[in-house]
N, C-alpha and C positions, 0 to 999 in steps of 0.2 A: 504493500500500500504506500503510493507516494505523499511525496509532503501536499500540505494542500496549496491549490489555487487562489487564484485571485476571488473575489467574489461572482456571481455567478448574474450574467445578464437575464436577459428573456427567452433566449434563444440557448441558453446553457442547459446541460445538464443539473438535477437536484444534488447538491452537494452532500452525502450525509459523512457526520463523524457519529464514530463508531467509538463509546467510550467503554473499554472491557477490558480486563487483567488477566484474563482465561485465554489460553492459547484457542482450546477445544472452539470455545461459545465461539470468537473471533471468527473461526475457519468456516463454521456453518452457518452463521449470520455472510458471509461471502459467497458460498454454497447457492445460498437460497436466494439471494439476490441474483447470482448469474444463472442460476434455472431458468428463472423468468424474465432474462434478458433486461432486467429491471432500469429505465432511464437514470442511474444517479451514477456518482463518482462515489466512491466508499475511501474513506482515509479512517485512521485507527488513532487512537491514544490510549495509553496504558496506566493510567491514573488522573486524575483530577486536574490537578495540577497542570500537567501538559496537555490537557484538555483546555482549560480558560486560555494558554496562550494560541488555539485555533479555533476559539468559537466565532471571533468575530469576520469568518471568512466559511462560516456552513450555514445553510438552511436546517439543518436537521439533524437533533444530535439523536442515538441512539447511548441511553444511559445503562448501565448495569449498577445497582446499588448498592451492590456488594465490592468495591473498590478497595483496597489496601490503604490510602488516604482520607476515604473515607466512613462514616457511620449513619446507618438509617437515613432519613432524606436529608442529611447535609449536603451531599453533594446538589442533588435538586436544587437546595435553597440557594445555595453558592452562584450555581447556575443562574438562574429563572436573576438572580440581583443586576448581572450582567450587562452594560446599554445597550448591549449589539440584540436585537430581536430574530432570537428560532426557536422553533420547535422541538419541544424532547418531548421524548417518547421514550417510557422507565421498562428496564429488561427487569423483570423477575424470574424467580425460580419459583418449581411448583409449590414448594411449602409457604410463599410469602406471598400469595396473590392480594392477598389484603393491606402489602405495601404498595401494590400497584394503585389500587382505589384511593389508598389517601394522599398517592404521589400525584392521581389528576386530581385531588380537592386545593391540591398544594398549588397547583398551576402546569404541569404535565398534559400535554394535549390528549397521550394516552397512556395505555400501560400495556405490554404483550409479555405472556408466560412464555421463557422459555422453551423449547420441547414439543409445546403447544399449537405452535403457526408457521405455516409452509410459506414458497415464497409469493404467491400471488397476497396473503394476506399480511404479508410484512411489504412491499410493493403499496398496495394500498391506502395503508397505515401512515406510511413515509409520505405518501403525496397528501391524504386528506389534513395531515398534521400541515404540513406545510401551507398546505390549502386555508386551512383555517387559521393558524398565526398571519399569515398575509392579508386576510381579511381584517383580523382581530386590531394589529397595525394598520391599515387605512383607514378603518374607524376613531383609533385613536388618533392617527395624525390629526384626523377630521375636525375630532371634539377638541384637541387642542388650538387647531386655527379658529375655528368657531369660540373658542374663550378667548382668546386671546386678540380678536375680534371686536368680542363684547366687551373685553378689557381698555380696550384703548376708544373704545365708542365714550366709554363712562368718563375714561381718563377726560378726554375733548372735552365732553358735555359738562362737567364737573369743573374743569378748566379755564376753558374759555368764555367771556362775559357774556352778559346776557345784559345788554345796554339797557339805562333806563331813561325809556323815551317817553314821553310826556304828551299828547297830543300825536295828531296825524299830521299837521301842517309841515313836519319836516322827514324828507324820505333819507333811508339809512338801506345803505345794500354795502356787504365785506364780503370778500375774498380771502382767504388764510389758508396757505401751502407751505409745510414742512418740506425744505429744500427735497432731492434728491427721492431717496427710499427711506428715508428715516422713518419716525413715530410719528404719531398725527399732530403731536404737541412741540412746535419748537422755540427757540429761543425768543422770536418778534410775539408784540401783545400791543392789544388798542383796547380801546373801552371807552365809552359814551358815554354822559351821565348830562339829563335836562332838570334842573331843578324844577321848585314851586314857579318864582316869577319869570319863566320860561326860557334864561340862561341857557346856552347850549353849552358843554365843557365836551371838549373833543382830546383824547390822549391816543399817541401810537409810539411804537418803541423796537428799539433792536438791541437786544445782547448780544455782545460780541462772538461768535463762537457758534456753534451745534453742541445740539446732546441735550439731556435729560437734568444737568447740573445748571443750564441757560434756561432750558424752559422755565425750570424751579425759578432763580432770579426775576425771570419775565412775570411770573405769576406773583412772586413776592412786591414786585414793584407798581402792575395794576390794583390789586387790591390795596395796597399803601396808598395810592392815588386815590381811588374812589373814596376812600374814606375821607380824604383829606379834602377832595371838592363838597363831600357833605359834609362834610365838618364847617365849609365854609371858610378853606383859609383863603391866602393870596397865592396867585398861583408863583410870583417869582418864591413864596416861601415853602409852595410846593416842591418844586423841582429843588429846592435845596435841602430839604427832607429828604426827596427819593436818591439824593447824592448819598446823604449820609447814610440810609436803609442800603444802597449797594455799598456804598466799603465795610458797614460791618456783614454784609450778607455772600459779599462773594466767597469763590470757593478756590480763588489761587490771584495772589497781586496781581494790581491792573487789569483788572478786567473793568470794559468800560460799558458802557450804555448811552445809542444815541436815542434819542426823543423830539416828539415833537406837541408842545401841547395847544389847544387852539381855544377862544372863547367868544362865544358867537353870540351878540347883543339879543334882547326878549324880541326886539322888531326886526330881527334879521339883516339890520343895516349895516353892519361894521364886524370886525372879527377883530379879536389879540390875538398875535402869535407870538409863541414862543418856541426858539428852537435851540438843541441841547448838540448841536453839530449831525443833526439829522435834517435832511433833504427837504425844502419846504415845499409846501401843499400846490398844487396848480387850482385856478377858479375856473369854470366854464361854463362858457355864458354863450349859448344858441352852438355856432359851429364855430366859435373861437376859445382860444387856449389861452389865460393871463398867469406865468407863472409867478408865484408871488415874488417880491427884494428876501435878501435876507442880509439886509444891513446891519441885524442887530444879533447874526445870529451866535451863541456861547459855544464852548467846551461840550462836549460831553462829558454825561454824568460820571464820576469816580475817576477823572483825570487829575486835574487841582482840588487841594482840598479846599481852598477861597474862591475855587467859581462860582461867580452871580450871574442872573440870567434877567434880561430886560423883556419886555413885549412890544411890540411893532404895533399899531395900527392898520386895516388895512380895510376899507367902504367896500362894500356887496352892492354889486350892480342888481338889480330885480331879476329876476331869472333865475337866479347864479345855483352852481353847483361845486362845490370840493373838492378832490382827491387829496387823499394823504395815503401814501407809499415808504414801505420801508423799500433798504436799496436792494433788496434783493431782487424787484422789481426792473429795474435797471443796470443790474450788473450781468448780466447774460452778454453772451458771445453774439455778434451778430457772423452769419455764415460768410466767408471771404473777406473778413474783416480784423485786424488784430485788433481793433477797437471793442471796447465793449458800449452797451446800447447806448446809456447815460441820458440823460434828463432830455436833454434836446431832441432827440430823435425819438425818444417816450413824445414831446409834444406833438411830434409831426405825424406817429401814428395816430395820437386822437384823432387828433383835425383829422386826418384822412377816414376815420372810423366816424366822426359826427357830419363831414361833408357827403358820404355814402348814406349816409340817416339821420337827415333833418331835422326828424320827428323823434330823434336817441331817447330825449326826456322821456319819453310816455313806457319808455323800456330801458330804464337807467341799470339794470342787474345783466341785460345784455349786451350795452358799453365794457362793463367788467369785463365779462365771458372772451369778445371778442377782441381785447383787446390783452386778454393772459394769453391768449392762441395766437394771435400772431405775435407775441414777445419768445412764447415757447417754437414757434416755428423758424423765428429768427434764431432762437438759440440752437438748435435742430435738435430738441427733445426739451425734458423734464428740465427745469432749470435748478441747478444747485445750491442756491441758497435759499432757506428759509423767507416767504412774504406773504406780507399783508398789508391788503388795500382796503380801503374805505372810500366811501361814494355816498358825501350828506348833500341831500336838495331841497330848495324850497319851494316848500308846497305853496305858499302864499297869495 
């Protein structure tokens, strides 16, 4: 019996090992398999031991429980702990059939006597075992994607805001894409909050970085936020709060956080901005683009520990609409270009996307849409960083 193979495709032979210390059983367990021309490869091991170093290259072990290494269903157990998924199937002798029975309560797909089975019903045996751990594993993958599905639905939904909007006179449509293949939760975070006397407070934000230790931050720094617009502070004493909640909250020096926070007067006529070295908002107004100054604009947060942040003024034309973008929005590759997209050429596909549809306003969620597709088109696929967009209009 040779060493064993590689693992075993579709189109392969069933691999079994053959786990036995008895020359005798060994010889006729071979016997009975080449009677009936049986489809597997048969390889041996002679203890336990040198059994675990080839299970993870068999579909099927054949065990005898009477091993030198080991005692009553140790071995089994040893076995079945294993991460590699196969089938065993426990040898007994005619006096221990009732180790057989409590080897499948154990997790043993079957048990065969001995003495007892020729080889069409050891042929059998070996395939339905395999048959059913196969199944038993696609089930399990199944259930695990399926939780781990619902895991990360909760995580989202538990995570990301749930703005609070105040009236219908102002439309709110987001966009939020965890760069790449990641988790659904990344590092970038926004959140809305309209008070009583119909203030609008607009927040958006980027952590430095991916991963699950930025998202954290992201989540730490919204919620820090919301509190702090109901609480009613000022917003430059906002963002010097959320400075100091990131230095003592980060998870390795200099990690930084751009922002951008906005405040949109009760009559919709005018806006504060305020930016933390994050990309500021464009206004759109019919089928034009006004991207805002940012002459005033700060640091990002957890650079200097003395950064102060000013707000800008800035009048709402009637019509008007928002965007606020993190740059992951903008940093995509455009195809035969070493440039990446950048804000400018982000303005030029609007225009081109609201000069194609006049009428954008009446479907502001599909300005979004069409305009992450062709960003991702431009990029020629999924884009790699972490983004989220926002899209406030007045209803007025």
């Amino acid at each position: 019996m040779a060493g064993l193979p590689a693992p075993r495709t579709a189109v392969d032979r069933i691999n079994v090992l053959l786990v036995e210390d008895d020359e005798g059983d060994a010889v006729l367990v071979e016997a009975l398999l080449e009677e009936v021309e049986a489809d597997v490869s048969l390889h041996r091991a002679r203890t336990l031991r040198e059994a675990e170093g080839l299970l993870s290259k068999a579909d099927c072990v054949l065990l005898d429980l009477g091993l030198p290494d080991t005692t009553g269903l140790d071995g089994l157990t040893r076995l079945l702990t294993h991460p590699a998924p196969v089938a065993i199937i426990v040898l007994t002798g005619l006096n221990d059939e009732h180790q057989g029975t409590r080897a499948v309560a154990a997790g043993a797909e079957d048990y065969l006597v001995k003495g007892q089975v020729d080889g069409v019903g050891l042929a059998r045996s070996i395939r339905y075992a395999v048959g059913r751990k196969r199944a038993e594993e696609t089930q399990r993958q199944l259930r695990d994607e399926q939780l781990l599905a619902s895991e990360k639905t909760r995580l989202e939904r538990g995570l990301l805001p749930s703005p609070i909007m105040r009236g219908d006179d102002i439309g709110w449509h987001v966009r939020y894409r965890p760069g790449g293949s990641r988790m659904l939760l990344g590092g970038d975070f926004y959140d809305a909050v309209r008070t009583a006397d119909g203030t609008l407070q607009l927040l958006i934000g980027d952590v430095c970085g991916h991963g699950p230790d930025e998202a954290a931050i992201g989540v730490f720094l919204r919620i820090a936020w919301r509190a702090l617009v109901l609480a009613d502070q000022e917003p430059s004493r906002v963002l010097r709060t959320l400075h100091e909640i990131l230095e003592h909250e980060r998870h390795q020096p200099g990690l930084f956080t751009t922002a951008c926070m906005v405040t949109i007067s009760p009559d919709r006529r005018w806006a504060r901005l305020y930016l933390a070295g994050h990309p500021e908002p464009m206004l759109l107004v019919g089928d034009r683009v006004v991207e805002l100054p940012r002459d005033r604009a700060g640091l990002p947060l957890g650079v200097l520990p003395d950064s102060t942040w000013s707000g800008l003024d800035v009048p709402l034309p009637p019509g008007w609409s928002m965007l606020l973008y993190t740059d992951g929005l903008v940093e995509g590759r455009v195809d035969g270009d070493s440039e990446r997209l950048g804000s400018e050429r982000l303005i030029e596909l609007i225009g081109d996307i609201t000069a194609d549809r006049p009428d954008w306003a009446r479907e502001p969620a599909a300005l979004l849409d069409n305009l992450i597709n062709k960003v991702k088109e431009l990029n020629g696929g999924e884009l790699d960083d972490d983004m989220a967009v926002l899209l406030i209009s007045d209803r007025h």
